[in-house]
ROSE-4610 file (N, C-alpha, C; in Angstrom, 1 decimal, always signed):
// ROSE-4610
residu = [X/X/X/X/X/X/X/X/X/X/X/X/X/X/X/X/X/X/X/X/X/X/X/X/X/X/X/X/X/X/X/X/X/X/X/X/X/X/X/X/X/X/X/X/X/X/X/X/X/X/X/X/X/X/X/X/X/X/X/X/X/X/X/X/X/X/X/X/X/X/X/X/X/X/X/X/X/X/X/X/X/X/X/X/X/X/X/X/X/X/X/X/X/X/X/X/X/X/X/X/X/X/X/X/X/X/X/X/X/X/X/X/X/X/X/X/X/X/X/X/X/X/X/X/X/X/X/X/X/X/X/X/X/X/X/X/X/X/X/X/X/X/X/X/X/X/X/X/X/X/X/X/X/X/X/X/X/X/X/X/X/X/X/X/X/X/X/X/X/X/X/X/X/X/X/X/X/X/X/X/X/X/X/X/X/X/X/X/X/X/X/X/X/X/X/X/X/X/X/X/X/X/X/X/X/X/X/X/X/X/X/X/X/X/X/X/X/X/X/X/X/X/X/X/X/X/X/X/X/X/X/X/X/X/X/X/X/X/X/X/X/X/X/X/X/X/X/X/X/X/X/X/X/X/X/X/X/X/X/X/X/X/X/X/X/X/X/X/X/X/X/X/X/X/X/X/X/X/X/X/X/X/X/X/X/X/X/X/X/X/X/X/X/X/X/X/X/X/X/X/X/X/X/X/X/X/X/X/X/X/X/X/X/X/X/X/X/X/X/X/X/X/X/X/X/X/X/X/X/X/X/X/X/X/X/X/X/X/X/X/X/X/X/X/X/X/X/X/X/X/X/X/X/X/X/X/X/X/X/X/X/X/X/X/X/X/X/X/X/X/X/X/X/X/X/X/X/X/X/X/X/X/X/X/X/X/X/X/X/X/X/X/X/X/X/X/X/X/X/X/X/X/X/X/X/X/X/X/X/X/X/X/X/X/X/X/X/X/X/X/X/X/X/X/X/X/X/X/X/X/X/X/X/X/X/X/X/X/X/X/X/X/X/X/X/X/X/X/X/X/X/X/X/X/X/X/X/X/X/X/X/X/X/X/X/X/X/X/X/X/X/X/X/X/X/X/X/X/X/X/X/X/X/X/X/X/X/X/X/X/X/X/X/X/X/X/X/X/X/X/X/X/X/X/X/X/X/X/X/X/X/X/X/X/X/X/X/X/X/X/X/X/X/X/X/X/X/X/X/X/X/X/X/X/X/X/X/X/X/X/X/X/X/X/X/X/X/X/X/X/X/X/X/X/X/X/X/X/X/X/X/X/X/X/X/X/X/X/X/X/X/X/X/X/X/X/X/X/X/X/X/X/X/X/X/X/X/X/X/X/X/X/X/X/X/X/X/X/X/X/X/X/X/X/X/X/X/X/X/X/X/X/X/X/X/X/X/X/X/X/X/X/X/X/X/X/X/X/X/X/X/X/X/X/X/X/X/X/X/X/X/X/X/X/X/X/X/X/X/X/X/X/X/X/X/X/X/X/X/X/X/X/X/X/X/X/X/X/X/X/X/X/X/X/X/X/X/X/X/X/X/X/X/X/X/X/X/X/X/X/X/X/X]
num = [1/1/1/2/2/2/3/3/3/4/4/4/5/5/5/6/6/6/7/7/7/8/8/8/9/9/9/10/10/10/11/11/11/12/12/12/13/13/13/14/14/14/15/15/15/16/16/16/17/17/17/18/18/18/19/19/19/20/20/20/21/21/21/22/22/22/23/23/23/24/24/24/25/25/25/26/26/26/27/27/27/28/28/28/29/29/29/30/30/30/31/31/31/32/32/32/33/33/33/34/34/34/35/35/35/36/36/36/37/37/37/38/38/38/39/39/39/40/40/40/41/41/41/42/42/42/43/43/43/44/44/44/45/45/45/46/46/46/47/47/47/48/48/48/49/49/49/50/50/50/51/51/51/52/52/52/53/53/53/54/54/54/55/55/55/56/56/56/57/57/57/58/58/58/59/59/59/60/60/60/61/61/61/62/62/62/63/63/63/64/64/64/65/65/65/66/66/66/67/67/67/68/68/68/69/69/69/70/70/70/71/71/71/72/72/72/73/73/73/74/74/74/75/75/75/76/76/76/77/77/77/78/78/78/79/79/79/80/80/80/81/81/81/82/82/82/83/83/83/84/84/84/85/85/85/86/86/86/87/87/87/88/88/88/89/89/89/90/90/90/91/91/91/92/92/92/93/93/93/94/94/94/95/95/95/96/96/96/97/97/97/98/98/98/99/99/99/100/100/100/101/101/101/102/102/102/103/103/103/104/104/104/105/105/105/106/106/106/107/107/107/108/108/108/109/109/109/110/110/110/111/111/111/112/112/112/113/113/113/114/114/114/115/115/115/116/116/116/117/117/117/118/118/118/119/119/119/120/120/120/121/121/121/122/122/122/123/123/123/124/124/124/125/125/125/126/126/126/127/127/127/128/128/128/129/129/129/130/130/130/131/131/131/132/132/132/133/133/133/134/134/134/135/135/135/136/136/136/137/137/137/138/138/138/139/139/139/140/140/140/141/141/141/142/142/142/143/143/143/144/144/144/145/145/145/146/146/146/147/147/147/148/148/148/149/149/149/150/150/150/151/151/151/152/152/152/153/153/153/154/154/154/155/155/155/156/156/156/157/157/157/158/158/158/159/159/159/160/160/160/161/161/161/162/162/162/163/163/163/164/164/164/165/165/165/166/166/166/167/167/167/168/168/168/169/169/169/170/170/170/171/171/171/172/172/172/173/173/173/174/174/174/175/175/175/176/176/176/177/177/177/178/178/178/179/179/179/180/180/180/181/181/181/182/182/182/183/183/183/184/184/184/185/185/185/186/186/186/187/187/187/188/188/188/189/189/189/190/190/190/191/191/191/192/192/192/193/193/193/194/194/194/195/195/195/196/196/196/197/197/197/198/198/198/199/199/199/200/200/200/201/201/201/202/202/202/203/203/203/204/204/204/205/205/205/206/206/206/207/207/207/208/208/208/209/209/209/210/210/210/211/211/211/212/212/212/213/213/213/214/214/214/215/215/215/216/216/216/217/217/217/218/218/218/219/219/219/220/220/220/221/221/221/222/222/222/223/223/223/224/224/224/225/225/225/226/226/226/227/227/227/228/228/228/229/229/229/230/230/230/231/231/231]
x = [-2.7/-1.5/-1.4/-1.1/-0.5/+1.1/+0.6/+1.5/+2.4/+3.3/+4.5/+5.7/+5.5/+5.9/+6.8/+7.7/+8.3/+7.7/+7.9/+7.5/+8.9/+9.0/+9.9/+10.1/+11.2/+12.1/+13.6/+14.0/+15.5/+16.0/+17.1/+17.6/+18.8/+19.5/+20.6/+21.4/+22.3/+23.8/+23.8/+23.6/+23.4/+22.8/+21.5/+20.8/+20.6/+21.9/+21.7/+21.9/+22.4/+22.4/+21.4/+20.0/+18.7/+18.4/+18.9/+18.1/+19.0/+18.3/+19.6/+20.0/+21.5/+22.5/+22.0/+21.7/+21.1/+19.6/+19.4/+17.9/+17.8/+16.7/+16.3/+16.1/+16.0/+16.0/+14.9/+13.4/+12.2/+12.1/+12.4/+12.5/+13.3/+14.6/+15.5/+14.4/+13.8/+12.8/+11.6/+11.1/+10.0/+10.4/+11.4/+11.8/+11.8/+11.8/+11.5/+10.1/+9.9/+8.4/+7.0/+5.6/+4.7/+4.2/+4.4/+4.0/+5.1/+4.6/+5.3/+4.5/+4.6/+4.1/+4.6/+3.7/+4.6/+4.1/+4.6/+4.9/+5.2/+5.6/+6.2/+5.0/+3.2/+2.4/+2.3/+2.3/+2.2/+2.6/+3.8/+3.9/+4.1/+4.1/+4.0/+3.3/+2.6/+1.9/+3.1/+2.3/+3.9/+3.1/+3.7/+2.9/+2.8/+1.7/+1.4/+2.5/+3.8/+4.2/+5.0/+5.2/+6.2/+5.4/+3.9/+3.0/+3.4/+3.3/+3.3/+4.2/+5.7/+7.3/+7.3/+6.9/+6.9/+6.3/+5.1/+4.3/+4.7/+5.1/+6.4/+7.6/+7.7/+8.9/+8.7/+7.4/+7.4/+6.8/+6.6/+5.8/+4.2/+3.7/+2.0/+1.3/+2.0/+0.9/+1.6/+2.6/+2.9/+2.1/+1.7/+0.5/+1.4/+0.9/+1.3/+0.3/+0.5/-0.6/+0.1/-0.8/-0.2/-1.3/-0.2/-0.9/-1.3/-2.3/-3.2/-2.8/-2.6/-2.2/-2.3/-1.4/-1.6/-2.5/-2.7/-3.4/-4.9/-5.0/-6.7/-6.3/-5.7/-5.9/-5.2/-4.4/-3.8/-3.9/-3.8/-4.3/-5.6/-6.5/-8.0/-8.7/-8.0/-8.8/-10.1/-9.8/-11.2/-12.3/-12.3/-13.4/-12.9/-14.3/-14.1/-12.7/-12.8/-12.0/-12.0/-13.5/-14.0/-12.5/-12.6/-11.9/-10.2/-9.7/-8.6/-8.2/-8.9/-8.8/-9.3/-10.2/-10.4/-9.2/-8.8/-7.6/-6.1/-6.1/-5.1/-6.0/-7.0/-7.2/-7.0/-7.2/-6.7/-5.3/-4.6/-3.3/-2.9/-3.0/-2.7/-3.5/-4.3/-5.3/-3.9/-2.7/-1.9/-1.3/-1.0/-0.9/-1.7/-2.7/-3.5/-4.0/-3.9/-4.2/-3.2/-2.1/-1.1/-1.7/-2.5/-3.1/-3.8/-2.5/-3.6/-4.4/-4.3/-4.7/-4.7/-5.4/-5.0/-5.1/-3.8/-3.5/-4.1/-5.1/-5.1/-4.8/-4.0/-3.4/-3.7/-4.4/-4.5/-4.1/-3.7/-2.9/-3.4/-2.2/-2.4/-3.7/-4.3/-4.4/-6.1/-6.1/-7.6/-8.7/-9.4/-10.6/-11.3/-12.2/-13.2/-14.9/-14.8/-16.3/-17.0/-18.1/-19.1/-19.5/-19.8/-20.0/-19.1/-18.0/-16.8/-16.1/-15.9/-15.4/-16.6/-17.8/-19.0/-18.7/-19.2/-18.5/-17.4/-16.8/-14.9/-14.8/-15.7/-15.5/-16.6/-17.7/-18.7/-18.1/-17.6/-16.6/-15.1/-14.9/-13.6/-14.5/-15.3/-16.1/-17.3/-16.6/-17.8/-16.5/-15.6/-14.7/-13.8/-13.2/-13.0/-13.2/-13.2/-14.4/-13.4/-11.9/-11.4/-10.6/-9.7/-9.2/-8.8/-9.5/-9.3/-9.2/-8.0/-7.5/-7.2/-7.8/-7.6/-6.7/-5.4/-4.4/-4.9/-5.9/-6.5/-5.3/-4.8/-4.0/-4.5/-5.6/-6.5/-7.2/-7.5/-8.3/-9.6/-10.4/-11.9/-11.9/-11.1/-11.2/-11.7/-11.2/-11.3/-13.3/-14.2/-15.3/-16.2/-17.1/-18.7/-19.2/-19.0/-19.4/-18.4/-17.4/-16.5/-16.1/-16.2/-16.3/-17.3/-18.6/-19.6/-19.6/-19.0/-18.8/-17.9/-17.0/-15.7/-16.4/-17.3/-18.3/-18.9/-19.3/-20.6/-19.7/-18.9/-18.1/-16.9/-17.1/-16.2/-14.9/-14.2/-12.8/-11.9/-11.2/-10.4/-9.1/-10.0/-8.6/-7.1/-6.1/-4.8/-4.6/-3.9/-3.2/-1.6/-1.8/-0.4/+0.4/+1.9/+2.9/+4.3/+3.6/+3.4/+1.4/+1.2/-0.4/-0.9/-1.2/-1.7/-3.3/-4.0/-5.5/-5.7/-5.7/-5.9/-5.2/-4.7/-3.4/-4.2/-3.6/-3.7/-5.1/-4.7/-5.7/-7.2/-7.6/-8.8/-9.1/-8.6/-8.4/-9.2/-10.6/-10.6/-10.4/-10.6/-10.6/-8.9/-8.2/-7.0/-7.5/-6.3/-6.0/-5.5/-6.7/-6.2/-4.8/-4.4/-3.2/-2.7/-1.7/-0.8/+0.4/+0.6/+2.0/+2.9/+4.2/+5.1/+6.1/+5.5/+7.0/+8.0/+8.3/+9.4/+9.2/+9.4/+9.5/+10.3/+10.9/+10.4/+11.0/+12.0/+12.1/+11.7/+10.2/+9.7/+11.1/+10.5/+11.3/+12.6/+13.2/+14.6/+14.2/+13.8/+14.0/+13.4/+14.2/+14.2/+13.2/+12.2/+11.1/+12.3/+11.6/+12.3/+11.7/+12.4/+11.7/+10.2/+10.6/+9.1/+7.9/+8.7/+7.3/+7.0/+8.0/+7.2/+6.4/+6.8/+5.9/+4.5/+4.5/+3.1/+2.4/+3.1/+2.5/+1.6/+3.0/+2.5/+1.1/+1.0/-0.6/-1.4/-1.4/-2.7/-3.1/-2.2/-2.3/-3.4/-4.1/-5.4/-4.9/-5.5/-5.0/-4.4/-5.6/-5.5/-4.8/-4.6/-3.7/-2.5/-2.4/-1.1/-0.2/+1.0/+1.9/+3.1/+3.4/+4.2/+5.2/+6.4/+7.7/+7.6/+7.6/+8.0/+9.5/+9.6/+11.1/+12.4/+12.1/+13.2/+14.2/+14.2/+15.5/+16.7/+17.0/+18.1/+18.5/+17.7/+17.4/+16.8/+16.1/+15.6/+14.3/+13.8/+12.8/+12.6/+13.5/+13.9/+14.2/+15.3/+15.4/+14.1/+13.6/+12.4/+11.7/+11.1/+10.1/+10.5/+12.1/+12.9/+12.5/+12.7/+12.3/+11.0/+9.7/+8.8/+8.0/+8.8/+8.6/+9.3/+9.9/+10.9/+10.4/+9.3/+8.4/+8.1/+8.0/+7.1/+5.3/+4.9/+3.4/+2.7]
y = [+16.0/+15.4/+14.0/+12.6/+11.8/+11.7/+10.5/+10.1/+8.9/+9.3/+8.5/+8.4/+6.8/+6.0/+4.6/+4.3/+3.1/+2.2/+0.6/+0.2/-0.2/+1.4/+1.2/+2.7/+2.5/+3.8/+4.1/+2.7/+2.2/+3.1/+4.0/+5.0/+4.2/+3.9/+3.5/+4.5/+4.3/+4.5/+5.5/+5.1/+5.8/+7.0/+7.0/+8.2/+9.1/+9.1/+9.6/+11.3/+11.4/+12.9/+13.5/+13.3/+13.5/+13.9/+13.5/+13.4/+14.4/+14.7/+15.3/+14.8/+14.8/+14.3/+14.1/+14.8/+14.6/+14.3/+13.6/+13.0/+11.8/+11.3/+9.4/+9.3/+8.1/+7.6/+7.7/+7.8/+8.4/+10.0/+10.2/+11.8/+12.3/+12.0/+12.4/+11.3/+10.6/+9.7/+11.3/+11.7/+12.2/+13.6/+14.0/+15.2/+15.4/+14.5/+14.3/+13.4/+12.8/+11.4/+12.3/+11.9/+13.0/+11.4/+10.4/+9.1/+7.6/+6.7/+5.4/+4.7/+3.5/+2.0/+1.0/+1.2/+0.0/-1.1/-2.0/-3.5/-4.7/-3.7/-4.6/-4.9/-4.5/-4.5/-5.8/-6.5/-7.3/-8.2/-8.4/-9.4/-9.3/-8.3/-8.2/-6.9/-6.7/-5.3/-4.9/-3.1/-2.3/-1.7/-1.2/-0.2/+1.0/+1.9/+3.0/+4.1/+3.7/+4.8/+4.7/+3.2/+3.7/+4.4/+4.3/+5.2/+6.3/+6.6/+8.2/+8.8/+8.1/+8.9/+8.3/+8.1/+8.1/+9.4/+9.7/+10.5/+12.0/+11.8/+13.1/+13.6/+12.7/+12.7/+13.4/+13.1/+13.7/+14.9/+16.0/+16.7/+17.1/+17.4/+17.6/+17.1/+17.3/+17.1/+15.2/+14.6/+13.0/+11.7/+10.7/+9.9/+8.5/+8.0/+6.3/+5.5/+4.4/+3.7/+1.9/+1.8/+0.5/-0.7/-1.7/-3.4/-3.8/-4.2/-5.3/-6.7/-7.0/-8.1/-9.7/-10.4/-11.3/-12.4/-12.0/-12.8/-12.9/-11.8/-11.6/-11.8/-11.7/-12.0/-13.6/-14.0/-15.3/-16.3/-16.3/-16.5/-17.0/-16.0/-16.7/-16.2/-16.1/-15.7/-14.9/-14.3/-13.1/-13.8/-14.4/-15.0/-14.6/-14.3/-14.0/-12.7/-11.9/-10.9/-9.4/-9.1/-8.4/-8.3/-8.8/-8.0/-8.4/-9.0/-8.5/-7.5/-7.1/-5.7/-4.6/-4.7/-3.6/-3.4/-4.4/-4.0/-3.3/-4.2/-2.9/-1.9/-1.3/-0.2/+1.0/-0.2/+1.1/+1.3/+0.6/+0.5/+1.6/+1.5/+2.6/+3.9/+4.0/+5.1/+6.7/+5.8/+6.5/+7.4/+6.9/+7.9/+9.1/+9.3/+10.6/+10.9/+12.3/+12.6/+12.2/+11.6/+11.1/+9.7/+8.6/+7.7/+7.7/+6.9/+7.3/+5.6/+5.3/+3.8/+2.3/+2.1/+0.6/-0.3/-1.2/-1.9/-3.5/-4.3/-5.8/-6.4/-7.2/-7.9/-9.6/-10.2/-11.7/-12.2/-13.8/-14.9/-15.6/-16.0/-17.0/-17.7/-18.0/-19.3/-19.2/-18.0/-17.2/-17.2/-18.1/-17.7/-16.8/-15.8/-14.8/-16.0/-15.7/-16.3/-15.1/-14.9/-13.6/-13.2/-15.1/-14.7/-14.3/-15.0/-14.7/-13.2/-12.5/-11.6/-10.4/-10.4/-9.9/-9.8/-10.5/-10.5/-10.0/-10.2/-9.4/-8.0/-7.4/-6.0/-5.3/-6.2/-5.1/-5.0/-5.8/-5.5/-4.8/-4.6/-3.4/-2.2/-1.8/-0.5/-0.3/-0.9/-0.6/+0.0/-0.6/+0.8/+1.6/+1.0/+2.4/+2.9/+3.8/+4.6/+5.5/+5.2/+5.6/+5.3/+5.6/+4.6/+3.2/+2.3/+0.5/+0.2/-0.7/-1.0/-2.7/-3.3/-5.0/-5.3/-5.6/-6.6/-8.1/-8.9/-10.1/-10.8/-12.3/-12.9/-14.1/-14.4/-15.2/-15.0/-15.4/-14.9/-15.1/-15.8/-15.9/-14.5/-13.7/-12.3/-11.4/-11.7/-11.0/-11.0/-11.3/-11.5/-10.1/-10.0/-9.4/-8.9/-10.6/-10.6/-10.1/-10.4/-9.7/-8.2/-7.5/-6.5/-5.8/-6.2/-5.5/-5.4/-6.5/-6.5/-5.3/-5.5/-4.1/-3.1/-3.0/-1.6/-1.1/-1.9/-1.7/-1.7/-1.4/-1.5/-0.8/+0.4/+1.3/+1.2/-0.3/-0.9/-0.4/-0.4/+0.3/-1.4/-1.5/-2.6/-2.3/-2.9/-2.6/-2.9/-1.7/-2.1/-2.6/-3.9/-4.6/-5.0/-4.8/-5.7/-6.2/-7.7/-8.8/-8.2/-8.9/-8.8/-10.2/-10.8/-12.0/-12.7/-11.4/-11.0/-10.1/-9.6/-7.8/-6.9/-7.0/-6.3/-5.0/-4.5/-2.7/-1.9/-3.1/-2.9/-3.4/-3.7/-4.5/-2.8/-1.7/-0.8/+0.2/+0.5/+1.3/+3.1/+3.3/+4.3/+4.2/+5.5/+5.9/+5.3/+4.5/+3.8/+4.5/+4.4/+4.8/+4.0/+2.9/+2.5/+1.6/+1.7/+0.9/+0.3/-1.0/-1.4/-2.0/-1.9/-2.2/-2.7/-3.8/-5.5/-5.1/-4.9/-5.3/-6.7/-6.5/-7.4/-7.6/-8.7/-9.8/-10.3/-10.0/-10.7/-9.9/-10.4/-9.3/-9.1/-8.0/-7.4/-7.1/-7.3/-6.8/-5.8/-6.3/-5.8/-4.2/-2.9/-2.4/-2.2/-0.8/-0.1/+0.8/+0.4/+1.4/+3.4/+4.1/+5.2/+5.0/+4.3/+4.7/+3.4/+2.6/+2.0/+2.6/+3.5/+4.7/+5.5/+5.9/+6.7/+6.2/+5.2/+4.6/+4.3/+4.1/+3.9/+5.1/+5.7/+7.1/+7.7/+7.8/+7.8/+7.3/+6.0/+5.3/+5.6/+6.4/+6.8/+7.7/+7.9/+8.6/+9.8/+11.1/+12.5/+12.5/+11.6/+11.8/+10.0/+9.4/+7.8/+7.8/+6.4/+6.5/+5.3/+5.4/+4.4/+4.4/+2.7/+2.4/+1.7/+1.6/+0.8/-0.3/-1.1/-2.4/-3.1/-2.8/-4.0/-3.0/-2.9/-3.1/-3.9/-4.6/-6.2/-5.7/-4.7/-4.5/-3.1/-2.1/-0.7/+0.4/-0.7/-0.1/+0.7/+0.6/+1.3/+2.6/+2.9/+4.3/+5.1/+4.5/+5.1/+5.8/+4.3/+4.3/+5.3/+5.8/+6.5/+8.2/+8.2/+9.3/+9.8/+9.1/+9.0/+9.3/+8.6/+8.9/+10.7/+10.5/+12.2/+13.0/+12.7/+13.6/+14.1/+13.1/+13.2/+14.6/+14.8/+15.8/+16.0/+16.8/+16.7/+16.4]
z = [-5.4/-5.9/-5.5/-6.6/-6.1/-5.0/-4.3/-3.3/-4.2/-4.3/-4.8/-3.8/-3.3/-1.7/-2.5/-1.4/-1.1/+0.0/-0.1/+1.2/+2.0/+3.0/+3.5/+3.6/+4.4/+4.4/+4.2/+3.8/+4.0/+2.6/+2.6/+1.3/+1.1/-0.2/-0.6/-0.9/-0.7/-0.8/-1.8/-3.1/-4.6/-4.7/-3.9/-4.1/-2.6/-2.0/-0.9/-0.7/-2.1/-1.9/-1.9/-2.5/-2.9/-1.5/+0.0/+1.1/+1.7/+2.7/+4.0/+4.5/+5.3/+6.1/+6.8/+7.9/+9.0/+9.7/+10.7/+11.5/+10.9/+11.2/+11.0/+10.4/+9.7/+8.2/+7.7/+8.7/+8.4/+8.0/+8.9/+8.7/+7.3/+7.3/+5.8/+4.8/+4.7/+3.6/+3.6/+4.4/+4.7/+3.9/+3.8/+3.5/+2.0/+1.3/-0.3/-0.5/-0.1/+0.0/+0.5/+0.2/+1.3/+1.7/+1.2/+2.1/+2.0/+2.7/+3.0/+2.9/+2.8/+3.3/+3.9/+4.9/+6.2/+6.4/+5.8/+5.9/+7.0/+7.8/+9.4/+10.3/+9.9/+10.3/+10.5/+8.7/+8.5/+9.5/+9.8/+10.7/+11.9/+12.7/+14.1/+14.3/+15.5/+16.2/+16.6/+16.8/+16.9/+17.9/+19.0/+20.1/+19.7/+20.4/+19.9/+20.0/+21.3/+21.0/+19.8/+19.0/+17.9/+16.7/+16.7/+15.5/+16.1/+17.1/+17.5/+17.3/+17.6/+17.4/+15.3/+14.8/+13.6/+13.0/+13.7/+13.2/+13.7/+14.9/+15.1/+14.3/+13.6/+12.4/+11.5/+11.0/+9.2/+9.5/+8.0/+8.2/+8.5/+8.6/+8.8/+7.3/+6.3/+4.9/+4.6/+5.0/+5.2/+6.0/+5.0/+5.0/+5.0/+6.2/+5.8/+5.7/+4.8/+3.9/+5.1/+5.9/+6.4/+6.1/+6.4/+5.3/+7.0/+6.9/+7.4/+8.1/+9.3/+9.6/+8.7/+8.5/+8.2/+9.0/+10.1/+10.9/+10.4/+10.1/+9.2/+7.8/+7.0/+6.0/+5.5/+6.0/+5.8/+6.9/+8.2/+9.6/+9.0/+9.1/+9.7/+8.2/+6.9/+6.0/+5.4/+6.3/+6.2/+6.9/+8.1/+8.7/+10.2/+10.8/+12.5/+12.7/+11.6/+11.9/+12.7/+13.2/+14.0/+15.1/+15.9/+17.0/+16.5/+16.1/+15.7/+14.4/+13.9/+12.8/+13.7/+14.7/+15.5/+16.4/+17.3/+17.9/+17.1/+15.6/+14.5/+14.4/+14.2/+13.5/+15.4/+16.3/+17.3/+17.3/+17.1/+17.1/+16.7/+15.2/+13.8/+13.8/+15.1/+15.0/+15.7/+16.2/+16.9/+16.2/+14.7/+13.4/+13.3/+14.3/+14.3/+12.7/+12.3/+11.0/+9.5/+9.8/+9.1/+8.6/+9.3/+8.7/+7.7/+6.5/+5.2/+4.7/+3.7/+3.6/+4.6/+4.2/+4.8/+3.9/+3.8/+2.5/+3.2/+2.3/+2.6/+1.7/+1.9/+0.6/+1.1/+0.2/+0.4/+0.2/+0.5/+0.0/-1.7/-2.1/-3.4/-3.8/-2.6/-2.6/-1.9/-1.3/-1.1/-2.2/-2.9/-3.2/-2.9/-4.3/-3.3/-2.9/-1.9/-1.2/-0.6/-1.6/-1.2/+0.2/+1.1/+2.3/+3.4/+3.0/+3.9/+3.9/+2.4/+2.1/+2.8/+2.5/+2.8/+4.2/+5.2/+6.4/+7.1/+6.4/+6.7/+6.3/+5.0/+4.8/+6.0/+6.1/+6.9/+8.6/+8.7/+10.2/+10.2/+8.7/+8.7/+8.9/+7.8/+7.4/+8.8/+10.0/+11.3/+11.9/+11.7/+13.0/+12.2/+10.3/+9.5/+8.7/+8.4/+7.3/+6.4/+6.4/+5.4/+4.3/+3.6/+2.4/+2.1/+2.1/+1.9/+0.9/+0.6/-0.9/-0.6/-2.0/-1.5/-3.1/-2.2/-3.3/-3.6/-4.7/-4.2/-5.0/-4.8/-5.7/-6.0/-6.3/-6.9/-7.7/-8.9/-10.4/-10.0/-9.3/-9.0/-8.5/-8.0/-7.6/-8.8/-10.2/-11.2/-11.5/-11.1/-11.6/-11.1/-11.8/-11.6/-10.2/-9.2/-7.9/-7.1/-7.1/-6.3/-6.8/-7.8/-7.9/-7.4/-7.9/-7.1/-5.1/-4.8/-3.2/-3.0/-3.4/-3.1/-3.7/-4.6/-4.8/-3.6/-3.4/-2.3/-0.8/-0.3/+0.7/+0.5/-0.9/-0.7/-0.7/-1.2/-1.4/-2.7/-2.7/-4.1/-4.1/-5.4/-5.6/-5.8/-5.6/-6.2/-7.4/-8.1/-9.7/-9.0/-9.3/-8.7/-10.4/-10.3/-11.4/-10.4/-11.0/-11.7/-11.3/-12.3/-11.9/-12.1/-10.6/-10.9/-11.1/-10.6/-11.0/-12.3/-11.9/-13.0/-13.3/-14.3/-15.3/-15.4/-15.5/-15.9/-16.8/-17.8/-18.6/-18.2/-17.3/-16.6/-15.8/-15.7/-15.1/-15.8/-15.9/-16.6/-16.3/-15.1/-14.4/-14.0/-13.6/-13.1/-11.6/-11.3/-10.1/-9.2/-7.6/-6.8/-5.6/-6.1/-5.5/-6.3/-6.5/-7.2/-6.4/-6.7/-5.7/-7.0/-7.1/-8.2/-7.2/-8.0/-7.0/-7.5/-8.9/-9.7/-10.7/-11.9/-13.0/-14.1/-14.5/-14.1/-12.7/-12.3/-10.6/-9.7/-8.9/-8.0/-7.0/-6.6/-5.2/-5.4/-6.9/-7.0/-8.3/-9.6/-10.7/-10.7/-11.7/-11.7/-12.9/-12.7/-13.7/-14.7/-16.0/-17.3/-16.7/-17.7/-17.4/-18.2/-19.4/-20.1/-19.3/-18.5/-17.5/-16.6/-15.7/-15.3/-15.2/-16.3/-16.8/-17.4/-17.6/-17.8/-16.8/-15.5/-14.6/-13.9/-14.3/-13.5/-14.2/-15.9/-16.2/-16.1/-15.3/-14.8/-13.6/-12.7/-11.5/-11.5/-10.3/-9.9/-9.7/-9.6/-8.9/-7.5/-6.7/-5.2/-5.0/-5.6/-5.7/-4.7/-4.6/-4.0/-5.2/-5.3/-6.1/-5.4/-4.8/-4.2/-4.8/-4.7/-5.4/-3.9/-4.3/-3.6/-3.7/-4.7/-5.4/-4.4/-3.1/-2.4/-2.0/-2.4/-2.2/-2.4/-3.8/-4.4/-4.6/-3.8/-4.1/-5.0/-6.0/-6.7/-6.4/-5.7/-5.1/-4.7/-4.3/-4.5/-5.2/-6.1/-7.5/-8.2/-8.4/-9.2/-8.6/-7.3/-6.8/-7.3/-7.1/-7.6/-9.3/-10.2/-11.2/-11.5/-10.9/-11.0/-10.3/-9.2/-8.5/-9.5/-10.1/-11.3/-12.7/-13.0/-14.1/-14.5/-15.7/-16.1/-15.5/-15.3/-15.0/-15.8]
C-alpha cells in the first residue's frame, strides 16, 4: 500500500476530530498517517535521542521519509559530501526499522554535472542502500544523462507540483514519491478532489505522496481526502 504523508505533523483545528484527543501530536498524526516527512533535517541536525523518542511514538508498520541536509545539497552542492551525509545517515539510522526514504532536494540554480552528481550518489549508495529520491529544480536535470545516472545509482526522481523539471506526464511509470507544494501558491494552495485523485493514480503501489502546502492547513486536509479515496 501507498504511504500517503504530510511534511510535518502539525494537525489543524478543522480536522481535528479525525485524530485522537490524547498523546503528542506525532503520535495522534501517527494514528491515522503510516508515514511523515521531516523537513527540520533540512536545516539543523537533531540528536539521536529525538529519532529514537519519535520512533517510540508511532506504530511498528510507520515510516519517516527524511530530507537531506542542505549543507550537502545547497552548502557544498553535491561535491566533497562523503563525511557529512555519512554523519546524517548515522544520525537517522536512530529511526531503527521506521527509516523509510531519504528525500534530496536541490537548489534552483544546481545544474546536473555528471561528475559532480556521479560522485555525490556513489558516496550516498556506500553507507545507504535504501530508498533515495532526488527533487532536481533545474531543467538540465530533465535529459538522457542525468537520467541514466539516477538509473544506475538506484535514485527515484520526485513527481513534484509546481513542476519545475518534469511534469507528470514526463512520468511514464507510477511514481514512487511524489511531493505536492500546492498550486498555484506553493505552500498554501489547496488540491481539488479530482487533482487528487489524479495524483493519487500516478502513485506507485509501494510510493510515498506527500502534501507539502502546509502554510495554510491544507495539507492535511488534502492527505485526508486522498486516504479517503476509493481504491
Amino acid at each position: 500500500m501507498p504511504v500517503i504523508a504530510t511534511a510535518g505533523w502539525s494537525i489543524p483545528k478543522g480536522v481535528a476530530q479525525r485524530f485522537p484527543e490524547t498523546g503528542s501530536g506525532l503520535a495522534r498524526y501517527a494514528a491515522v498517517f503510516d508515514g511523515v516527512e521531516v523537513n527540520s533535517t533540512f536545516y539543523r541536525r537533531h540528536q539521536a535521542t529525538t529519532f529514537e523518542r519519535w520512533a517510540q511514538s508511532v506504530p511498528d508498520g510507520f515510516r519517516f521519509a527524511v530530507k537531506i541536509p542542505r549543507e550537502i545539497t545547497h552548502e557544498r552542492r553535491l561535491r566533497a559530501v562523503d563525511g557529512p551525509f555519512g554523519t546524517f545517515v548515522e544520525e537517522v539510522s536512530a529511526l531503527g526499522g521506521k527509516l523509510g526514504p531519504l528525500l534530496c532536494q536541490l537548489p534552483p540554480s544546481l545544474r546536473f554535472d555528471a561528475a559532480d552528481a556521479g560522485d555525490a550518489f556513489a558516496a550516498m549508495r556506500k553507507t545507504f542502500a535504501g530508498v533515495l529520491v532526488i527533487e532536481p529544480r533545474h531543467r538540465s536535470w530533465a535529459t538522457p544523462p542525468a537520467d541514466a545516472l539516477l538509473a544506475r545509482y538506484g535514485i527515484d526522481r520526485v513527481l513534484a507540483d509546481p513542476a519545475p523539471v518534469s511534469p507528470a506526464e514526463d512520468f511514464p511509470e507510477p511514481a514512487r514519491y511524489i511531493r505536492l507544494h500546492g498550486a498555484p501558491r506553493m505552500y498554501h494552495s489547496s488540491y481539488s478532489n479530482a487533482e487528487i485523485q489524479s495524483f493519487g493514480d500516478r502513485l506507485a503501489v509501494d510510493g510515498w505522496c506527500v502534501f507539502d502546502n502546509t502554510a495554510s492547513g491544507a495539507a492535511i486536509e488534502n492527505a485526508l481526502t486522498m486516504l479517503d479515496r476509493p481504491a
